[in-house]
C-alpha positions in Angstrom: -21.7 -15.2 -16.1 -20.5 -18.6 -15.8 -19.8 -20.7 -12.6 -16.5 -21.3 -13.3 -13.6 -19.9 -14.7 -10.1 -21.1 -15.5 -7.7 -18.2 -16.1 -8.2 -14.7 -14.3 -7.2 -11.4 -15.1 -7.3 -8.8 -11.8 -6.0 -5.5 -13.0 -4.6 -2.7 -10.5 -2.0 -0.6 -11.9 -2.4 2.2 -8.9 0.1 2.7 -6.4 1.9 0.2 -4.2 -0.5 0.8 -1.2 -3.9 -0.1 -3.8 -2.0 -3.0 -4.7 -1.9 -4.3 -1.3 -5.4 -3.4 -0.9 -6.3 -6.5 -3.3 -4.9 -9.1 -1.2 -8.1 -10.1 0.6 -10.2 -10.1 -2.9 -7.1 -12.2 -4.2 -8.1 -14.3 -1.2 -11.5 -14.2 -1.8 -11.0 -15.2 -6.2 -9.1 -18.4 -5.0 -11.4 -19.2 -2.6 -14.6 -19.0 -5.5 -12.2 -20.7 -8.0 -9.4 -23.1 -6.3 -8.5 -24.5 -9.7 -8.2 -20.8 -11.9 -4.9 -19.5 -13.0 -4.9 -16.3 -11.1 -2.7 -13.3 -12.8 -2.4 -10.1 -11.0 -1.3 -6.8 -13.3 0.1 -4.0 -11.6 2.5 -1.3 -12.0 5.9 -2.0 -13.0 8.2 -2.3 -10.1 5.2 -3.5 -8.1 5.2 -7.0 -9.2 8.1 -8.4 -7.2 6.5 -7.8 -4.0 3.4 -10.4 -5.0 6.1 -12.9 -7.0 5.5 -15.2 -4.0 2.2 -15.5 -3.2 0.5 -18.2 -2.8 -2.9 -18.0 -4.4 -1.0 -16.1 -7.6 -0.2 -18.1 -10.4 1.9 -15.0 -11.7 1.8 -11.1 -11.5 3.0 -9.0 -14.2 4.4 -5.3 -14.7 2.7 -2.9 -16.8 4.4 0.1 -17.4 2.5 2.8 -17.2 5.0 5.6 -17.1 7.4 4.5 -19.6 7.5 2.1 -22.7 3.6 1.3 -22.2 2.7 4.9 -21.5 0.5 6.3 -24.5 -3.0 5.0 -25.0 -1.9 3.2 -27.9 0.3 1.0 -26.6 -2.4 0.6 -23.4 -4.7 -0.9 -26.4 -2.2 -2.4 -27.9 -1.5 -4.5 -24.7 -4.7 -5.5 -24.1 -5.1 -6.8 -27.8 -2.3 -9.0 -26.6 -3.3 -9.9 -23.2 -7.0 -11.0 -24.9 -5.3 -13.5 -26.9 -3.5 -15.3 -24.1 -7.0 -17.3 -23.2 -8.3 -15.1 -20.4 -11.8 -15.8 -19.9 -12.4 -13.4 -16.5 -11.4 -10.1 -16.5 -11.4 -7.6 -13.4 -10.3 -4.3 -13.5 -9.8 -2.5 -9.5 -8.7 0.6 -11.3 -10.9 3.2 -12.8 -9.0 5.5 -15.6 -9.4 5.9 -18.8 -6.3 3.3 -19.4 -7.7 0.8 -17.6 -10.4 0.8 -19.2 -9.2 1.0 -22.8 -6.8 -2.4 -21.7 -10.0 -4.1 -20.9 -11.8 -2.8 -23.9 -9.2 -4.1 -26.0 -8.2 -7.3 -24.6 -12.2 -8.7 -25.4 -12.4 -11.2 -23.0 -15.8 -12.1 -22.9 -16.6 -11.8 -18.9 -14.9 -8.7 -17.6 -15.8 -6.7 -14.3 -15.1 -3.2 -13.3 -17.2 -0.3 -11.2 -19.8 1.9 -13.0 -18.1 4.8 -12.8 -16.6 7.1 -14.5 -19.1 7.1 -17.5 -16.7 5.5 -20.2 -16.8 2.1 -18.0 -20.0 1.1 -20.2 -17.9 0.8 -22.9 -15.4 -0.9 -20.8 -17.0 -3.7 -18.8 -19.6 -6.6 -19.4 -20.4 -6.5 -15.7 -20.4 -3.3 -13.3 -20.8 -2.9 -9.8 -21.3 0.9 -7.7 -18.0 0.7 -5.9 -19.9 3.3 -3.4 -17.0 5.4 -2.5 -18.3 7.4 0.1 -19.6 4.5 2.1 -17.4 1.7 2.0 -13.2 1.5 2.7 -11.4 0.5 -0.5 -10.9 -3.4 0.5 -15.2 -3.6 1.0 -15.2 -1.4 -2.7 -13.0 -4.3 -4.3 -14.6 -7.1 -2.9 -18.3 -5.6 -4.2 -16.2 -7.0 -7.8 -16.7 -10.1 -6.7 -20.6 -9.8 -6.7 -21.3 -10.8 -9.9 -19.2 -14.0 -9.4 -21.1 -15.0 -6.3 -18.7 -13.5 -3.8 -19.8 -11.8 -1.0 -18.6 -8.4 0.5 -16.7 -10.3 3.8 -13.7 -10.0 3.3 -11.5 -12.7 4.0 -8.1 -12.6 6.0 -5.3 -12.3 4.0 -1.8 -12.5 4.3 1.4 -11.0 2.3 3.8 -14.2 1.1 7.3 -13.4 0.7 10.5 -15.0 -0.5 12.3 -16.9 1.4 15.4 -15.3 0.4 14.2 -12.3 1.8 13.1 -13.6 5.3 16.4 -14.9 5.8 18.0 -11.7 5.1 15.7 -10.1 7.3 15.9 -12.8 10.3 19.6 -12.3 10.1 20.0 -8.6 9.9 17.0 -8.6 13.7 19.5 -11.1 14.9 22.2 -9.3 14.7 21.0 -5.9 16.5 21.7 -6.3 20.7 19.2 -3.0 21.2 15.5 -3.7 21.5 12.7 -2.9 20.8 13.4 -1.8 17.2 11.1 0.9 15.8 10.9 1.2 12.3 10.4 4.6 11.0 9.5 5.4 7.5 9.3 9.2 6.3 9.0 9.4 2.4 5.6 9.9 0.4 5.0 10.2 -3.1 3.3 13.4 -2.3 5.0 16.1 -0.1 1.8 17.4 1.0 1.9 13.8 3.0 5.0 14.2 4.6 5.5 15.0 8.3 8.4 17.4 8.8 11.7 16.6 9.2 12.8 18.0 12.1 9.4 15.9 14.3 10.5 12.6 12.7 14.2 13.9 14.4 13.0 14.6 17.6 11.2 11.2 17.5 14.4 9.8 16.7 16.4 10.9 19.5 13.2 10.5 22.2 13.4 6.6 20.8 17.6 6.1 21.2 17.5 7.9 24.8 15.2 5.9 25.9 17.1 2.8 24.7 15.2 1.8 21.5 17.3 1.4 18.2 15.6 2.7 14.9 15.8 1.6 11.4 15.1 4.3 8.8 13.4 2.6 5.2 12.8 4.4 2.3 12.6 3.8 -1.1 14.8 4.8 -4.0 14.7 9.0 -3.9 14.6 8.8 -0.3 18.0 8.6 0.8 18.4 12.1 1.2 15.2 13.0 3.4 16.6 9.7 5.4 20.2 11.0 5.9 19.1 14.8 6.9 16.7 13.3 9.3 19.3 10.9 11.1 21.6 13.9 11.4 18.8 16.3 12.6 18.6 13.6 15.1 22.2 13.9 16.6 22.1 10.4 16.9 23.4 9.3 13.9 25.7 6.6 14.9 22.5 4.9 16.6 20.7 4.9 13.2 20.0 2.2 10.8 19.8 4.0 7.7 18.2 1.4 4.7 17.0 4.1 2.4 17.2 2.5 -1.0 19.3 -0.5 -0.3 15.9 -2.9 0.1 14.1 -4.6 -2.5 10.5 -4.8 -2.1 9.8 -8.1 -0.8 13.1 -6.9 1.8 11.5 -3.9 2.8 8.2 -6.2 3.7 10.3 -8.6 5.6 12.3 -6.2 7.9 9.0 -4.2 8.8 7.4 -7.3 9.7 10.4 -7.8 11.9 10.2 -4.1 14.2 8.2 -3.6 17.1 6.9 -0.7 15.9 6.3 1.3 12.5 6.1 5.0 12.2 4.6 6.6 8.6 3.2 9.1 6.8 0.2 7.6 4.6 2.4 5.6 2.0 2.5 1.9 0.6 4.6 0.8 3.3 1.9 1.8 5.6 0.0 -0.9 4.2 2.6 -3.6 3.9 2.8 -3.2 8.1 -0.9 -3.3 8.8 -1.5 -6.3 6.2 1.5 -7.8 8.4 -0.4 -6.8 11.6 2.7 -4.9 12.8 1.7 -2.5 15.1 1.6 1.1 13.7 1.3 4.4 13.8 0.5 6.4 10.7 0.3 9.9 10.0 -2.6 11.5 7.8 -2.7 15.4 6.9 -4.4 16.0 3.6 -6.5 12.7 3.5 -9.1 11.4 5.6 -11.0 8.4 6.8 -13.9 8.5 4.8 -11.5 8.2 1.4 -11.6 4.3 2.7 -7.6 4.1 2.2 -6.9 4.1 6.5 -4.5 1.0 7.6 -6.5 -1.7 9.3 -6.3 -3.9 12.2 -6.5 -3.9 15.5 -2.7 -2.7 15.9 -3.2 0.5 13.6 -3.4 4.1 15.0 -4.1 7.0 12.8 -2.9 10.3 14.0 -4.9 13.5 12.6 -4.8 17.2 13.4 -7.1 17.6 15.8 -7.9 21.3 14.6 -11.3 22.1 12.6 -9.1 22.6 9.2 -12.2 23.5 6.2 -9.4 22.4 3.9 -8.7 19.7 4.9 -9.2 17.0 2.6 -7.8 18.6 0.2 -7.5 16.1 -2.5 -7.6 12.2 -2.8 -3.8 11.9 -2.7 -2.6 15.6 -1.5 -0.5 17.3 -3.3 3.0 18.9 -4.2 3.0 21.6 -2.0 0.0 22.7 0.6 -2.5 24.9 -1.1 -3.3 27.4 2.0 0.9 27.7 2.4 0.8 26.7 6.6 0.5 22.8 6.2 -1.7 22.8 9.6 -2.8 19.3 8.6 0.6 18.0 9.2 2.4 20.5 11.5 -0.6 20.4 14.3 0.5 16.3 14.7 2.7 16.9 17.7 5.9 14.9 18.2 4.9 14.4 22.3 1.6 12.6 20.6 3.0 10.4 18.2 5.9 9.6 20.9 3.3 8.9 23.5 1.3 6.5 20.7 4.7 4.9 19.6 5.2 4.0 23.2 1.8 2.2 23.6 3.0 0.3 20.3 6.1 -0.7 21.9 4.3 -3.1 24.3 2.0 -4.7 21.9 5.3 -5.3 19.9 7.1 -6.7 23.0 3.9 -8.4 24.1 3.8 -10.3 20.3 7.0 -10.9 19.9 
């Protein structure tokens, strides 16, 4: 490979929480090549969370689930992408897709894991992204072996809009209550949620005690927000934001509470990567999938119950296999309340 390149391609069209997961390799790219164009490709409706960072020259959308969704117009993308003068291409993501984009776009250098079996046809260069013994940010910076790189990973930070730092300063000004806890109860996968009626309970244990909460949640979420705030019976002492945030606003407020409550989600890792402090909630997942939030300030609550199903998939799922959801129900609300509280003073401490 050569010892220098001038315009990079990183591909990781996963979820919102992978994409976050690429920060410190980002940081770790512009460190190896301070004068490359560095383009980052992720889902579309990703990309305006990484529009302002620094060591990004752009980021673009790929749309996976709509106009760019067949395999033909995946090649047909990367035929397009290869003639825009790439001459590095990494790929973080490891289907089929990705790797017929990188196939197609023949750039000469490109990157990608070893696995599955159709990344020889894929990649120029592959590395074991040894899943069961590192955690996804050491896996992606093992890409940057054959460039020299080595498996530290740097610190990294999230860069946002001014424009939305403003809007977030002025919204925290504005509240008289503190601390503010931040609590975020959506997943993509249901199997990932904690119940409604805990996340309620936790709400009114934080307003009698004097805290204030702000509810987040992405588009969809509205609903499970609004039946939680009036599970709650404090309502009126609820800062409902479900679907009114962009993402680089939704970053911007969470780095503004004191403390953050989630289930395993993508916001979960725009708070750690923020070093707010955190609680987060796993059921169906474990530790060992390498996807736990990081940092010093991160808490992972778990059932503490010998469950032999449990994993039960790399994401979870729709609807819990065994039908009793022990994974999630077994996470009391006096343990995450007593956790949240500890959080509290490292917030206050911080702040």
């Amino acid at each position: 490979m050569k010892d220098n390149y001038k315009k990079i391609a990183l591909w990781q069209t996963a979820f919102l929480g992978d994409a976050v997961l690429t920060l410190p390799f980002i940081k770790a790219l512009s460190l190896r090549y301070p004068d490359a164009e560095i383009h980052l490709f992720v889902r579309k409706g990703v990309e305006p969370l990484f529009e302002a960072q620094k060591e990004l020259t752009a980021v673009h959308g790929f749309d996976k689930r709509g106009g760019q969704k067949g395999l033909g117009a995946a090649y047909s993308f990367g035929r397009k992408l290869g003639a825009q003068g790439f001459d590095l291409w990494i790929s973080a993501h490891t289907s089929f897709r990705s790797a017929l984009v990188s196939r197609a776009t023949k750039i000469q250098d490109r990157v990608g894991y070893d696995e599955p079996w159709f990344s020889s046809f894929a990649y120029t260069n592959r590395v074991k992204r040894k899943f069961d013994r590192l955690e996804e940010v050491e896996r992606l910076m093992t890409l940057g072996l054959p460039l020299g790189i080595g498996c530290l990973a740097p610190v990294a930070e999230l860069n946002l809009p001014e424009a939305a730092i403003e809007k977030a300063t002025e919204f925290f000004d504005e509240i008289s209550v503190t601390p503010v806890i931040g609590i975020h109860p959506g997943s993509t996968w249901e199997t990932k949620k904690w119940p409604v009626q805990n996340f309620a309970e936790t709400i009114k244990k934080s307003v009698d005690a004097g805290f204030k909460v702000v509810l987040f949640g992405g588009p969809g979420e509205e609903d499970i927000c609004a039946r939680i705030a009036e599970q709650s019976g404090r309502k009126d002492d609820v800062l409902d934001l479900s679907g009114k945030l962009s993402l680089p606003e939704l970053a911007a407020y969470i780095k503004n509470v004191d403390a953050y409550l989630t289930n395993d989600s993508g916001p979960m890792h725009i708070a750690w990567i923020q070093n707010v402090p955190l609680v987060a909630l796993f059921g169906p997942t474990v530790r060992r999938f390498g996807f736990f939030p990081r940092g010093e300030n991160s808490t992972v609550l778990e059932s503490q119950s010998d469950l032999k199903c449990r994993p039960c998939g790399l994401h979870g799922g729709k609807k819990c296999s065994k039908k009793h959801h022990k994974c999630m129900l077994d996470i009391t609300v006096e343990r995450v309340w007593d956790e949240l509280l500890k959080k509290i003073e490292i917030g206050r401490a911080e702040s």
